[in-house]
Residue frames as a rotation matrix with the C-alpha (Angstrom) as fourth column:
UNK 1
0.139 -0.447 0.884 71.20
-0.934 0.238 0.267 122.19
-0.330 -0.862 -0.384 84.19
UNK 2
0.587 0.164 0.793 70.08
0.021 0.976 -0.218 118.76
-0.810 0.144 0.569 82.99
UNK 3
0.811 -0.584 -0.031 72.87
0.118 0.216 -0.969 119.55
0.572 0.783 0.244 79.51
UNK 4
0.190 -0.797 0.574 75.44
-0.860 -0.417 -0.294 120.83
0.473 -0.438 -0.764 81.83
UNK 5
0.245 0.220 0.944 75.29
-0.690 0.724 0.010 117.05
-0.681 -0.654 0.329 83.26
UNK 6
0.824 0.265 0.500 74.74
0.242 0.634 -0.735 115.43
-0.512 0.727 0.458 80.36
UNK 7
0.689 -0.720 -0.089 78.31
-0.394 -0.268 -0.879 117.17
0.609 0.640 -0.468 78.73
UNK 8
-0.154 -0.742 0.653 80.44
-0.901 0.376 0.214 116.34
-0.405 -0.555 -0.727 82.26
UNK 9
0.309 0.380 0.872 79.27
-0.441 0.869 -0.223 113.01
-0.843 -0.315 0.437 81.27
UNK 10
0.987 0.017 0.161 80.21
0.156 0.173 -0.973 112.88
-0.044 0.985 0.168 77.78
UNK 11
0.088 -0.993 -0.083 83.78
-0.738 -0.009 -0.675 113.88
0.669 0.120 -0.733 78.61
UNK 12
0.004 -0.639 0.769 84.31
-0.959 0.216 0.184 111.44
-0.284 -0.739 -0.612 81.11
UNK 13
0.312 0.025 0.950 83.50
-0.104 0.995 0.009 108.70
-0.944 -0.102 0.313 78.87
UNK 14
0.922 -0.314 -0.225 85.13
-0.254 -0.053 -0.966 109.67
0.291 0.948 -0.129 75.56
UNK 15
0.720 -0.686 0.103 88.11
0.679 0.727 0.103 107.92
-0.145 -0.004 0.989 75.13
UNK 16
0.501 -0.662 -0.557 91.23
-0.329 -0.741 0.586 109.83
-0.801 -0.110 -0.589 75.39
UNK 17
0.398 -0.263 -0.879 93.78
-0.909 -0.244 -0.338 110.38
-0.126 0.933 -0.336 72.46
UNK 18
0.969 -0.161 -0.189 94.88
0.111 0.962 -0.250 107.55
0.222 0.221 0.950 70.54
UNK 19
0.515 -0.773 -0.370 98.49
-0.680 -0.631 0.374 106.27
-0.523 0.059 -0.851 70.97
UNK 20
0.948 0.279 0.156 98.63
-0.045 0.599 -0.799 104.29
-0.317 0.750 0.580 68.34
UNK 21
0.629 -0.762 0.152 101.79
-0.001 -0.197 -0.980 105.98
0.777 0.617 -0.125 66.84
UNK 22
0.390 -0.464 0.795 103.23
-0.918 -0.133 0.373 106.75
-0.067 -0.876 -0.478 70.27
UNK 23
0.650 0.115 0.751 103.08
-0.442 0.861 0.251 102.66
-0.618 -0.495 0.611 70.26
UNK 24
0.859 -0.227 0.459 104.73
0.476 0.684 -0.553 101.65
-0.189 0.694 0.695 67.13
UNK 25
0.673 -0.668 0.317 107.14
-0.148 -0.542 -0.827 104.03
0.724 0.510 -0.464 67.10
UNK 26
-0.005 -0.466 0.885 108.49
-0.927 0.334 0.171 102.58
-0.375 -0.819 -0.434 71.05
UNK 27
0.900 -0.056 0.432 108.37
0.220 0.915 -0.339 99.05
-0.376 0.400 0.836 69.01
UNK 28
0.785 -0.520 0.337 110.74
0.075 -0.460 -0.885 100.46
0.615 0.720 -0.322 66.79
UNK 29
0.133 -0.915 0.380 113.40
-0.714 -0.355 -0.604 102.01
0.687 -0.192 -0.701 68.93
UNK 30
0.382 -0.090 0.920 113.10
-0.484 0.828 0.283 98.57
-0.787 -0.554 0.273 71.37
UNK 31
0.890 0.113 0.441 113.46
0.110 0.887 -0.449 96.74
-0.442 0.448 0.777 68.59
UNK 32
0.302 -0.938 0.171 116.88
0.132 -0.137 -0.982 98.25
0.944 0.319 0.083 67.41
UNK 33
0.328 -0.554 0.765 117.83
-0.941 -0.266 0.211 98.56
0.087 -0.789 -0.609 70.85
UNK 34
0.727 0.004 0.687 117.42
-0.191 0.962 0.196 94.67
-0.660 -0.274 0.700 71.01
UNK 35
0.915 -0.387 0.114 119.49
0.274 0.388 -0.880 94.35
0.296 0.837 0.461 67.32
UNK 36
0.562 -0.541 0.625 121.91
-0.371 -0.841 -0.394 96.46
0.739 -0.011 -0.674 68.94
UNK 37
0.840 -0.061 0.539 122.85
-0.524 0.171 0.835 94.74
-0.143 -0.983 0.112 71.89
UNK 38
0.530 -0.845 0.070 126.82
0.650 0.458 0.606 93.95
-0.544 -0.276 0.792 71.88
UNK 39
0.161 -0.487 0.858 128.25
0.539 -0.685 -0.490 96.65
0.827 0.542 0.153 69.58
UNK 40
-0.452 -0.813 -0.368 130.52
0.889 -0.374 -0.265 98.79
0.078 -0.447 0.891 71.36
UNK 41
-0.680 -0.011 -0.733 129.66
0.168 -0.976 -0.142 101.96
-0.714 -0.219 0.665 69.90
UNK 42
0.036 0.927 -0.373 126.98
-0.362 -0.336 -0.869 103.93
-0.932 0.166 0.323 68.37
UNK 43
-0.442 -0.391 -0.808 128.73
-0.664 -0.463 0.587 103.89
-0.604 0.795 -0.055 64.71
UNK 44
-0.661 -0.068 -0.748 128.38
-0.543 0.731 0.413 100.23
0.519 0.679 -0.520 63.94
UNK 45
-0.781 0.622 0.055 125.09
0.412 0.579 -0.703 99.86
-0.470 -0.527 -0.709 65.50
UNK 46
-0.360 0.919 -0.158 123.81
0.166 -0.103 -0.981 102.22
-0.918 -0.380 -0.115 62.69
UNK 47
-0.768 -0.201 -0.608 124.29
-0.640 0.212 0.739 100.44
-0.020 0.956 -0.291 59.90
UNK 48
-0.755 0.486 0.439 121.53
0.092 0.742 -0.664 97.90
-0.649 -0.461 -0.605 61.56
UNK 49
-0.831 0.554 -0.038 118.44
-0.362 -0.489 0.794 98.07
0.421 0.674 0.607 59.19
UNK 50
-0.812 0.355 0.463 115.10
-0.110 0.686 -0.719 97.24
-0.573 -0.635 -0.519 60.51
């Protein structure tokens, strides 16, 4: 009983998955959205280089 406690407990304080990448990769597509921002169309917004 007393591990079956002790494990609920261990998950509820372990840190969920990183989103590290999740994070830098939404930098990214903000940031060319921002470089982007007056160009008509797609074409000649993806020549942009970041």
């Amino acid at each position: 009983m007393a591990y079956q406690n002790l494990r609920v407990v261990e998950i509820i304080f372990t840190p969920p998955l990183k989103t590290r990448p999740l994070e830098g990769t939404n930098n990214k597509i903000k940031t060319l959205h921002k470089m982007a921002y007056g160009f008509r169309d797609i074409s000649s917004s993806l020549n942009l280089k970041l």
